[in-house]
PyMOL CGO cylinders between C-alpha atoms (Angstrom):
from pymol import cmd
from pymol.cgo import CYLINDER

trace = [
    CYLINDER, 50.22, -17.58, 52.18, 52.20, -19.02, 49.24, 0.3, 1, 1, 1, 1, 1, 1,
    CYLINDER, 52.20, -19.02, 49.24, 51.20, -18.47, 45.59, 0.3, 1, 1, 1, 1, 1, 1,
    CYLINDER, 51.20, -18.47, 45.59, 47.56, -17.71, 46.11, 0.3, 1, 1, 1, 1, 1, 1,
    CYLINDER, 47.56, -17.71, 46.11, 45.45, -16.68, 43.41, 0.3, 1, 1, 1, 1, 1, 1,
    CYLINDER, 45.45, -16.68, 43.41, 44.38, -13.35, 44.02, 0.3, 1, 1, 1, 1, 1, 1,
    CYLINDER, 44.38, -13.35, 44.02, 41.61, -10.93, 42.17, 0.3, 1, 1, 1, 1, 1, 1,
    CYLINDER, 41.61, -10.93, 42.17, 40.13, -12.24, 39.39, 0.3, 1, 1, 1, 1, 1, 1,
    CYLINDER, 40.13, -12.24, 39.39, 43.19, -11.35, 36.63, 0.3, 1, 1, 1, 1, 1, 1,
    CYLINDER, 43.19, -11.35, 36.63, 40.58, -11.52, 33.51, 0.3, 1, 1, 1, 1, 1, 1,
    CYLINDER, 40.58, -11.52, 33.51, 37.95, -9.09, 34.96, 0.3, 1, 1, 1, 1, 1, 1,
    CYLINDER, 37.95, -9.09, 34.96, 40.64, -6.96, 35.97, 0.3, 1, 1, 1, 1, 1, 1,
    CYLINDER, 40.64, -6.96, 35.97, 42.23, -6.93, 32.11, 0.3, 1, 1, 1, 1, 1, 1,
    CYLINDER, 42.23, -6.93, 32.11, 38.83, -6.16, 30.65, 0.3, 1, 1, 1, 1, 1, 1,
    CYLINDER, 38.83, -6.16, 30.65, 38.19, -3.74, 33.34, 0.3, 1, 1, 1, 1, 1, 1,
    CYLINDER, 38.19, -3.74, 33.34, 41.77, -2.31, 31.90, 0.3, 1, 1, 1, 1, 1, 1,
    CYLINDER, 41.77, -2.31, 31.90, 40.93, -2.58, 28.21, 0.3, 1, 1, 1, 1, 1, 1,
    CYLINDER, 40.93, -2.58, 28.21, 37.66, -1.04, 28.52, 0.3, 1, 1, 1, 1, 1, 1,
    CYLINDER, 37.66, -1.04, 28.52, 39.24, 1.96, 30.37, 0.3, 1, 1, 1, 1, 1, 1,
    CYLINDER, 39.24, 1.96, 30.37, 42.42, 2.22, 27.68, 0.3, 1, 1, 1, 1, 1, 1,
    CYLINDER, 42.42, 2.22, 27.68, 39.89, 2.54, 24.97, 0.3, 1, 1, 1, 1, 1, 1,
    CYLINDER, 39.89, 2.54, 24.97, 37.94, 4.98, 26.41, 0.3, 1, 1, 1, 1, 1, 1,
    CYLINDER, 37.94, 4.98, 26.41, 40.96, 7.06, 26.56, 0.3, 1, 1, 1, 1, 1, 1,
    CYLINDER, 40.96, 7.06, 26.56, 41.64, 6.42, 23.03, 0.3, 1, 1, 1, 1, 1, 1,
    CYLINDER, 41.64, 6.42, 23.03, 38.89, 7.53, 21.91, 0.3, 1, 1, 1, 1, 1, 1,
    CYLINDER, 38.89, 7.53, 21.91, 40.31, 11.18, 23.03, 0.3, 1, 1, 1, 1, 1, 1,
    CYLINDER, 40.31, 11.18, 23.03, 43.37, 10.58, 21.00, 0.3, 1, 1, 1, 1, 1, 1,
    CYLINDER, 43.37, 10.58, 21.00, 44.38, 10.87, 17.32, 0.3, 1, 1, 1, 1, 1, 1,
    CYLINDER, 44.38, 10.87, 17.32, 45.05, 6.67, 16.62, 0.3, 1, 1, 1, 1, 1, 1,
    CYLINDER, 45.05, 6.67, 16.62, 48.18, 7.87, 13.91, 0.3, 1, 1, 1, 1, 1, 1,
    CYLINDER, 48.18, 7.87, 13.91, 49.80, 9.51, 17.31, 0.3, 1, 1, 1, 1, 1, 1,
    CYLINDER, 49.80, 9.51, 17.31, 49.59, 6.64, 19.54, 0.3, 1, 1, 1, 1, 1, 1,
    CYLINDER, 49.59, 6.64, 19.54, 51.92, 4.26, 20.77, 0.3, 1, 1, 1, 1, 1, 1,
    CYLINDER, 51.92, 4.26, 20.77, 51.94, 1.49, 23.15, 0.3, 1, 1, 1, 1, 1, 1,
    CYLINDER, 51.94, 1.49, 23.15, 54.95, 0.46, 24.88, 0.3, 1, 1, 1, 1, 1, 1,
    CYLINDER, 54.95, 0.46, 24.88, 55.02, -2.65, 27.91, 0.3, 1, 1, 1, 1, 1, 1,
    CYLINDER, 55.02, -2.65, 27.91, 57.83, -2.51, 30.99, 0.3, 1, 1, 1, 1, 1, 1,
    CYLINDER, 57.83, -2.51, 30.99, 59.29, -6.14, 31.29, 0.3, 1, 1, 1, 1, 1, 1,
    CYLINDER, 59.29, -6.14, 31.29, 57.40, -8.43, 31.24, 0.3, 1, 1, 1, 1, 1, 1,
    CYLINDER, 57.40, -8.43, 31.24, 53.99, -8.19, 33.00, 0.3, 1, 1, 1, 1, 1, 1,
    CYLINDER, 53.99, -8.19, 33.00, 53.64, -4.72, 31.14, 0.3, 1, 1, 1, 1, 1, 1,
    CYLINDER, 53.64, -4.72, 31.14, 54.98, -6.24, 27.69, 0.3, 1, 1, 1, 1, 1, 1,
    CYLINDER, 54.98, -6.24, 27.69, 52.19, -9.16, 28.45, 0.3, 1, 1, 1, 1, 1, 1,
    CYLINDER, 52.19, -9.16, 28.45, 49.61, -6.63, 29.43, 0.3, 1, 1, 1, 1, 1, 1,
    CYLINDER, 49.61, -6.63, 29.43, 50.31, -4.31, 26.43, 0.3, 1, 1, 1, 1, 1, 1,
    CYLINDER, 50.31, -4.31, 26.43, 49.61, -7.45, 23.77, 0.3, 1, 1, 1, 1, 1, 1,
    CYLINDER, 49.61, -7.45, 23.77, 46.41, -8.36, 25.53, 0.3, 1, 1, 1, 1, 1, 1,
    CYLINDER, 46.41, -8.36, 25.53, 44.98, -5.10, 25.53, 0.3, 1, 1, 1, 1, 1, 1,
    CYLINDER, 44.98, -5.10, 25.53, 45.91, -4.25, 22.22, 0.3, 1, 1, 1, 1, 1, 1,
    CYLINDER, 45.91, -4.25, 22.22, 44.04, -7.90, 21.41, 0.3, 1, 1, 1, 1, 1, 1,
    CYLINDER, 44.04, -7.90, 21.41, 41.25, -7.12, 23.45, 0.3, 1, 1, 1, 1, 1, 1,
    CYLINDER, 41.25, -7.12, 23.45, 40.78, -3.66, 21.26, 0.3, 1, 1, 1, 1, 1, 1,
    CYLINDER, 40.78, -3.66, 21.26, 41.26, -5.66, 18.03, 0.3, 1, 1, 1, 1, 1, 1,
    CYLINDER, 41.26, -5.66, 18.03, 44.15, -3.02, 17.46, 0.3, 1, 1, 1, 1, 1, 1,
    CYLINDER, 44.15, -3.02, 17.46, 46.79, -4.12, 14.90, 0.3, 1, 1, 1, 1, 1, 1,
    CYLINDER, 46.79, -4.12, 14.90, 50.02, -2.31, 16.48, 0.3, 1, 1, 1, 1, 1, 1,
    CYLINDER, 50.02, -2.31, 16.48, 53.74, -3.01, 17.50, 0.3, 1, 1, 1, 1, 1, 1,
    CYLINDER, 53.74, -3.01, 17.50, 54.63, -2.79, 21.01, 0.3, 1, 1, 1, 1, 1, 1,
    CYLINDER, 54.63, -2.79, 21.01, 57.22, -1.73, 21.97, 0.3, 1, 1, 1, 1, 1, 1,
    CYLINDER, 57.22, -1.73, 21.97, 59.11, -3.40, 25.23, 0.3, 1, 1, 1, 1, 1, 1,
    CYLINDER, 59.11, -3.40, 25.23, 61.03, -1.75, 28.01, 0.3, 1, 1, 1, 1, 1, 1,
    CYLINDER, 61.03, -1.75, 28.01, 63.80, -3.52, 29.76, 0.3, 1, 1, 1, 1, 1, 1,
    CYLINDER, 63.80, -3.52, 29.76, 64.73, -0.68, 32.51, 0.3, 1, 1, 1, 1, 1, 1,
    CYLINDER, 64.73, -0.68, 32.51, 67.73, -2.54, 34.26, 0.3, 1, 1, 1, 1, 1, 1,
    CYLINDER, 67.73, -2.54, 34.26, 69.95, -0.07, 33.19, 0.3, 1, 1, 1, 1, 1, 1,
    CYLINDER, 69.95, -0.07, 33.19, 67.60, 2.55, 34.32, 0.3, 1, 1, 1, 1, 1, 1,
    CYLINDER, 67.60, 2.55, 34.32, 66.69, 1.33, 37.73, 0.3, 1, 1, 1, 1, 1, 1,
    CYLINDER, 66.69, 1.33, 37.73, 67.93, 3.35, 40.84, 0.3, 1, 1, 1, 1, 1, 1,
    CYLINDER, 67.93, 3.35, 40.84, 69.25, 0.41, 42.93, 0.3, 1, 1, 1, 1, 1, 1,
    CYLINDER, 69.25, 0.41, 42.93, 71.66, -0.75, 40.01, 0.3, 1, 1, 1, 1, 1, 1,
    CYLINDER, 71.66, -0.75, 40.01, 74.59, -0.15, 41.69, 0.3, 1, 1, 1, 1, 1, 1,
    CYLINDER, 74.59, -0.15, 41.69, 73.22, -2.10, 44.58, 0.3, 1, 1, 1, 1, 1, 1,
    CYLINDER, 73.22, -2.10, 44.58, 72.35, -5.25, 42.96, 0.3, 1, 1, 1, 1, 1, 1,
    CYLINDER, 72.35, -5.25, 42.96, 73.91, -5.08, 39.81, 0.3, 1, 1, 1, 1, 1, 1,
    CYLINDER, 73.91, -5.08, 39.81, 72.92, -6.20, 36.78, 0.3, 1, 1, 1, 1, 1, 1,
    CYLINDER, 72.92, -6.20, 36.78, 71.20, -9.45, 35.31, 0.3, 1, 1, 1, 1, 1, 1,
    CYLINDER, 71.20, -9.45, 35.31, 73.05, -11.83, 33.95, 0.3, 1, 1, 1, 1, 1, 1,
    CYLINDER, 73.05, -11.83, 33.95, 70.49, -12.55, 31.25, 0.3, 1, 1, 1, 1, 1, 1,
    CYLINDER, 70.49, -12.55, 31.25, 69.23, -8.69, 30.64, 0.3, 1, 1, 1, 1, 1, 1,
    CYLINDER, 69.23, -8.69, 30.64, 67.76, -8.19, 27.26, 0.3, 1, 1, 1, 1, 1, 1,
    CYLINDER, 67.76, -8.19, 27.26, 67.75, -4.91, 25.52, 0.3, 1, 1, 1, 1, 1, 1,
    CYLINDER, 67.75, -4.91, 25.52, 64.59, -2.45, 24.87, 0.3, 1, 1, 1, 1, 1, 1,
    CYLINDER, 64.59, -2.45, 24.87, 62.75, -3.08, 21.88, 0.3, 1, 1, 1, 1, 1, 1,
    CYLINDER, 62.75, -3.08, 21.88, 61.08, 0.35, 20.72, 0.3, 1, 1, 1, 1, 1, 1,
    CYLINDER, 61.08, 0.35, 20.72, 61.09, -0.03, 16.92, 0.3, 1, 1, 1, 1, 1, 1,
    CYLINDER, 61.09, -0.03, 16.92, 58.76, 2.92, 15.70, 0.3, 1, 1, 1, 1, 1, 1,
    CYLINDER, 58.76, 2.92, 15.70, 59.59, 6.79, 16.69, 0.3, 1, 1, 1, 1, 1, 1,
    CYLINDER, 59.59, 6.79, 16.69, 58.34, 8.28, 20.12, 0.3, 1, 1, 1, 1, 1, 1,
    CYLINDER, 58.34, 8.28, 20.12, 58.61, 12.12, 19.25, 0.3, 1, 1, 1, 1, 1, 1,
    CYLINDER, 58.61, 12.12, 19.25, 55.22, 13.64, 19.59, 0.3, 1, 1, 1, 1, 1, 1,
    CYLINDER, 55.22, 13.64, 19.59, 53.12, 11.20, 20.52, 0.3, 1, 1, 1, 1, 1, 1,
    CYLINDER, 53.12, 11.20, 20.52, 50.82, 9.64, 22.94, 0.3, 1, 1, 1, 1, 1, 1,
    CYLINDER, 50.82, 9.64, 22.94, 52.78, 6.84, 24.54, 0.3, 1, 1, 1, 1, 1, 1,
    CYLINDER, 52.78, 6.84, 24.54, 50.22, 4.40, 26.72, 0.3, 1, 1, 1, 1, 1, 1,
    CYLINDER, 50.22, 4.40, 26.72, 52.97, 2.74, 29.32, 0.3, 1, 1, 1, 1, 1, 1,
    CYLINDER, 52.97, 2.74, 29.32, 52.00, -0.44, 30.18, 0.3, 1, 1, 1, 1, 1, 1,
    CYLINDER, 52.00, -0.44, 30.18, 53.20, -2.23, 33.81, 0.3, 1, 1, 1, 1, 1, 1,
    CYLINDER, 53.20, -2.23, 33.81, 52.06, -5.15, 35.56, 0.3, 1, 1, 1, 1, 1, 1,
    CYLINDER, 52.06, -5.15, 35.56, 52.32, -3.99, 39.20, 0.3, 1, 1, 1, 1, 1, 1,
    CYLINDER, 52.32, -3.99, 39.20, 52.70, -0.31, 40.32, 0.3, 1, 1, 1, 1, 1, 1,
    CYLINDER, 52.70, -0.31, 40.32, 54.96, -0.09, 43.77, 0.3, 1, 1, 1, 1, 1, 1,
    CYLINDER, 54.96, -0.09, 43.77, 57.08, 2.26, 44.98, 0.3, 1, 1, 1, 1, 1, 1,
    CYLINDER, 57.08, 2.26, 44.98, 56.91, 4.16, 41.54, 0.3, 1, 1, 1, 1, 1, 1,
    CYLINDER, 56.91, 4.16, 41.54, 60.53, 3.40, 40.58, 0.3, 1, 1, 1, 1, 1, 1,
    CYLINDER, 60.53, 3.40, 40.58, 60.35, 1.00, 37.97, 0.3, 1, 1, 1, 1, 1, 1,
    CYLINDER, 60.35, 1.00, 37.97, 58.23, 4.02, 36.22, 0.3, 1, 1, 1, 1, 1, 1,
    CYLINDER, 58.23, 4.02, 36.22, 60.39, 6.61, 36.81, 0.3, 1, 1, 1, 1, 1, 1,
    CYLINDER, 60.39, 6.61, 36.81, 63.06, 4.53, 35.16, 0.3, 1, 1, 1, 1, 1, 1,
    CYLINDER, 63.06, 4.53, 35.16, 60.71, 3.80, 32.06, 0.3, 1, 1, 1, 1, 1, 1,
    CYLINDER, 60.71, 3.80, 32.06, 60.05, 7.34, 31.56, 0.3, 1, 1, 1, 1, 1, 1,
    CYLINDER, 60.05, 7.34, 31.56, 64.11, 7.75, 31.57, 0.3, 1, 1, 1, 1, 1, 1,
    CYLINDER, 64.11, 7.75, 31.57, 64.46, 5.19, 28.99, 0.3, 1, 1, 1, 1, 1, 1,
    CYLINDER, 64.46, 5.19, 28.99, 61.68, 6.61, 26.74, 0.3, 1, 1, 1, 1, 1, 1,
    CYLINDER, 61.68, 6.61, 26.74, 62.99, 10.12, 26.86, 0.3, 1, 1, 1, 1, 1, 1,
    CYLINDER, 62.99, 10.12, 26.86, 65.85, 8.96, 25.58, 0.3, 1, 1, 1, 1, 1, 1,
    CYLINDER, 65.85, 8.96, 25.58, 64.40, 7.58, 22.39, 0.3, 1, 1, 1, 1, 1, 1,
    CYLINDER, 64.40, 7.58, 22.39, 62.78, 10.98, 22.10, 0.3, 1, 1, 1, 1, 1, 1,
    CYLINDER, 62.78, 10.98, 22.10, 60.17, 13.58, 23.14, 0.3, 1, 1, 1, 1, 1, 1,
    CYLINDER, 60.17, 13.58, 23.14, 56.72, 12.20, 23.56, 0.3, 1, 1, 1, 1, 1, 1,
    CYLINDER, 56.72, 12.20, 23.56, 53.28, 14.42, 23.75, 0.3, 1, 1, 1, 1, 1, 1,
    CYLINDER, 53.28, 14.42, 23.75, 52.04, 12.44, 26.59, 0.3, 1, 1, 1, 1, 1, 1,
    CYLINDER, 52.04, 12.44, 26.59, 53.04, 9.39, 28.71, 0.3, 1, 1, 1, 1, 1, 1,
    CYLINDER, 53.04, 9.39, 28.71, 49.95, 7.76, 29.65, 0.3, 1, 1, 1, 1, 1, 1,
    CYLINDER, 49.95, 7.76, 29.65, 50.02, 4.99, 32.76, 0.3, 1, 1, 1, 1, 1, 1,
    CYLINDER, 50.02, 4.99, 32.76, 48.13, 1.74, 32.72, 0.3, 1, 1, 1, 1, 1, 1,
    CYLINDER, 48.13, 1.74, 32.72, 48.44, -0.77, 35.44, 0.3, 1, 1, 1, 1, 1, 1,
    CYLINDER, 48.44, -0.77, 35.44, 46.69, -4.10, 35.84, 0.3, 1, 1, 1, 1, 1, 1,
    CYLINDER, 46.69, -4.10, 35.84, 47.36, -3.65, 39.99, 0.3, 1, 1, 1, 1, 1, 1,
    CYLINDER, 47.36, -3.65, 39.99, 47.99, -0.46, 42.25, 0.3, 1, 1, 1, 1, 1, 1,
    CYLINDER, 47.99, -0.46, 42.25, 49.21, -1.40, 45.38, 0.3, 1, 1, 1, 1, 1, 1,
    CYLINDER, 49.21, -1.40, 45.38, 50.34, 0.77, 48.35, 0.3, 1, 1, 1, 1, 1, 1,
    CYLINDER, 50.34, 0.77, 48.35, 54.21, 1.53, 49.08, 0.3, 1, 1, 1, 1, 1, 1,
    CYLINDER, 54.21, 1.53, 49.08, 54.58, 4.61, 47.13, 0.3, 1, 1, 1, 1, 1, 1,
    CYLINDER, 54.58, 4.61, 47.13, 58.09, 6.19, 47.44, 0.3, 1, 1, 1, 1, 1, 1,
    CYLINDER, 58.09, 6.19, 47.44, 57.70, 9.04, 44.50, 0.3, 1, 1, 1, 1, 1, 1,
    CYLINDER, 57.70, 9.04, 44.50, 54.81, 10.51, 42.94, 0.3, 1, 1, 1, 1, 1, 1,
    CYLINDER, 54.81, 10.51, 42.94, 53.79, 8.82, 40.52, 0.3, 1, 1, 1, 1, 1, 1,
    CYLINDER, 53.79, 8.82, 40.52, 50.08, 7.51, 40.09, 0.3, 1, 1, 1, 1, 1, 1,
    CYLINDER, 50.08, 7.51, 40.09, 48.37, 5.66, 37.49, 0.3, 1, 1, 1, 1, 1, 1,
    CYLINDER, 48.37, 5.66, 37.49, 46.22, 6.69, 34.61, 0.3, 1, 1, 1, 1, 1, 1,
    CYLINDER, 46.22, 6.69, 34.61, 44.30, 3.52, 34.22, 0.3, 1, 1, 1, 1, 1, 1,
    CYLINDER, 44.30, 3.52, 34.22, 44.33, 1.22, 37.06, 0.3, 1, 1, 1, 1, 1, 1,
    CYLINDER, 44.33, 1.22, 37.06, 42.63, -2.59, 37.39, 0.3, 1, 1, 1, 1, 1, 1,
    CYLINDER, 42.63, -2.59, 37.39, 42.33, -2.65, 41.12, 0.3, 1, 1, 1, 1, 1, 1,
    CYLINDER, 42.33, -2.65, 41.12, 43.81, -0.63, 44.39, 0.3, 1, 1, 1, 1, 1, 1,
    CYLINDER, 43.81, -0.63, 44.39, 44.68, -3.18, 47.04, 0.3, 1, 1, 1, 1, 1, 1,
    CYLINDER, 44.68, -3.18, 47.04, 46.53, -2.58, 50.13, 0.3, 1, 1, 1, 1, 1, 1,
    CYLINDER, 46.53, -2.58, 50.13, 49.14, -5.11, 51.45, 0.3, 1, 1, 1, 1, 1, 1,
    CYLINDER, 49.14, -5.11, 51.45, 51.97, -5.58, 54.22, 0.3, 1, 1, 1, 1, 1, 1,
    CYLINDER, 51.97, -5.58, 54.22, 55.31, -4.95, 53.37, 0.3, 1, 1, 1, 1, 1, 1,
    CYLINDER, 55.31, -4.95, 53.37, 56.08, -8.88, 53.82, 0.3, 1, 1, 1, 1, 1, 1,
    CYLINDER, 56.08, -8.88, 53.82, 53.32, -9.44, 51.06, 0.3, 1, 1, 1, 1, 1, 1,
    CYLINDER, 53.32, -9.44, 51.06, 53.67, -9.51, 47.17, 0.3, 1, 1, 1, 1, 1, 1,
    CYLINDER, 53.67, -9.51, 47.17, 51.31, -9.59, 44.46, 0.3, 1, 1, 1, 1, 1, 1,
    CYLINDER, 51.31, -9.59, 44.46, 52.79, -10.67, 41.06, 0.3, 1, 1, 1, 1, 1, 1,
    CYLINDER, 52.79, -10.67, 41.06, 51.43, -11.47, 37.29, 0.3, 1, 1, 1, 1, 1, 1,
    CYLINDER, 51.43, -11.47, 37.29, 52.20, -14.79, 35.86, 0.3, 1, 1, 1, 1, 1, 1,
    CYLINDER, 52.20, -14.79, 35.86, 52.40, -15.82, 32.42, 0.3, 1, 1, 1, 1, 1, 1,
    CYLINDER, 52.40, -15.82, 32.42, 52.31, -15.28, 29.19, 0.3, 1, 1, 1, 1, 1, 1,
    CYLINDER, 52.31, -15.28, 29.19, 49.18, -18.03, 28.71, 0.3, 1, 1, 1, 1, 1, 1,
    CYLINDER, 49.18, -18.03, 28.71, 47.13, -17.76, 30.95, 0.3, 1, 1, 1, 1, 1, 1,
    CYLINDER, 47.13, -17.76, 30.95, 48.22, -14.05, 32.69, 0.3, 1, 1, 1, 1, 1, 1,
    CYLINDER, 48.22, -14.05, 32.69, 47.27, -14.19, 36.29, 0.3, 1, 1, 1, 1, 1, 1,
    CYLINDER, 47.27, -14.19, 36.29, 48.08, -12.59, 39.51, 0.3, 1, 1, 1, 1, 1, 1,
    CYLINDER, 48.08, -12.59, 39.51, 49.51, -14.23, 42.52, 0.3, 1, 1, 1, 1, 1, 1,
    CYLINDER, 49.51, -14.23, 42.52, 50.20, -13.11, 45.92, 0.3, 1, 1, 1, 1, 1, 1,
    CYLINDER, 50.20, -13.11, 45.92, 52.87, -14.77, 48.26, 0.3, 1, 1, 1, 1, 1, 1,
    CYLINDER, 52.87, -14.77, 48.26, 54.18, -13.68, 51.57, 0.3, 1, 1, 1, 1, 1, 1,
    CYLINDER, 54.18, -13.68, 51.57, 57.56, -13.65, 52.87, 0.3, 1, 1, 1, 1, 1, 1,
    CYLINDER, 57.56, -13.65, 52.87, 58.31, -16.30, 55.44, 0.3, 1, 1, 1, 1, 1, 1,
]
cmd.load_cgo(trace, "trace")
C-alpha cells in the first residue's frame, strides 16, 4: 500500500466545518481565535475559516522546539518560526491539526500557546483521529476515527487540493 487515497478528504472537511460552527455558535465571535499546527492544521484552519465565510487571521504553530523527541532527532534544518500575530489571553483558541496520533504534537502546541499567554479555552479540531494514543488527549471536533497498524500512516497533502493519503512501511 503506497500513497493510496484514503476517506473522502472533502466530506470529511465539511463534516469538520459544519461541526466548528456549531461550536461557534456557543462562543462570543470577538473572543475567538483560530490557530493551525504545521502545516496540515495551518491548511485545515484556512479552509474552515473559508468554508464559514469567516474573515480572520490564523495564526500558525511550528512546535519543533516544543516537541518531546527534540533531543532525539534534533532540529530541522529549514524550521520556521510560529506566527501568532493577535493576543491569546482570554480567549477561545480553536487548535487546528491535520492528524491526531500519539497526542504529542498537541501537547507541544498547547506549550507553545501558553507561552504567548492565558487562553479561556483550547478547543481541538482534527480532520483524522487515528489510534496510537500515548497521553490523554482527545479531540473536540473530529472528521473520522480510523484504526491502523503501527506500520501504516495516514497523511494530508496539499495546500490545493488537501487530501489524505495512507502509505505503509515496507
Amino acid at each position: 500500500m503506497k500513497n493510496e487515497p484514503v476517506l473522502d478528504t472533502e466530506e470529511l472537511i465539511e463534516s469538520i466545518a459544519r461541526q466548528t460552527n456549531v461550536l461557534l455558535d456557543g462562543l462570543s465571535s470577538s473572543k475567538t481565535c483560530f490557530v493551525g499546527i504545521h502545516t496540515g492544521g495551518v491548511w485545515l484552519a484556512h479552509r474552515i475559516c473559508k468554508d464559514l465565510r469567516l474573515s480572520r487571521v490564523i495564526g500558525e504553530l511550528n512546535i519543533a522546539f516544543y516537541r518531546d523527541d527534540f533531543s532525539k532527532l534534533g532540529v530541522h534544518p529549514t524550521v520556521e518560526p510560529s506566527q501568532i500575530p493577535f493576543d491569546i489571553n482570554d480567549k477561545h483558541v480553536i487548535l487546528v491539526d491535520d492528524i491526531l496520533h500519539t497526542g504529542r504534537t498537541v501537547r507541544a502546541a498547547m506549550n507553545e500557546l501558553f507561552d504567548y499567554g492565558r487562553p479561556l479555552s483550547i478547543s481541538l479540531v482534527v480532520l483524522v483521529d487515528r489510534n496510537g494514543r500515548e497521553l490523554p488527549i482527545a479531540p473536540d471536533i473530529c472528521g473520522a476515527s480510523i484504526s491502523l497498524k503501527e506500520e501504516e500512516h495516514v497523511k494530508l497533502r496539499g495546500p490545493n487540493p488537501l487530501r489524505l493519503e495512507m502509505s505503509k512501511n515496507s
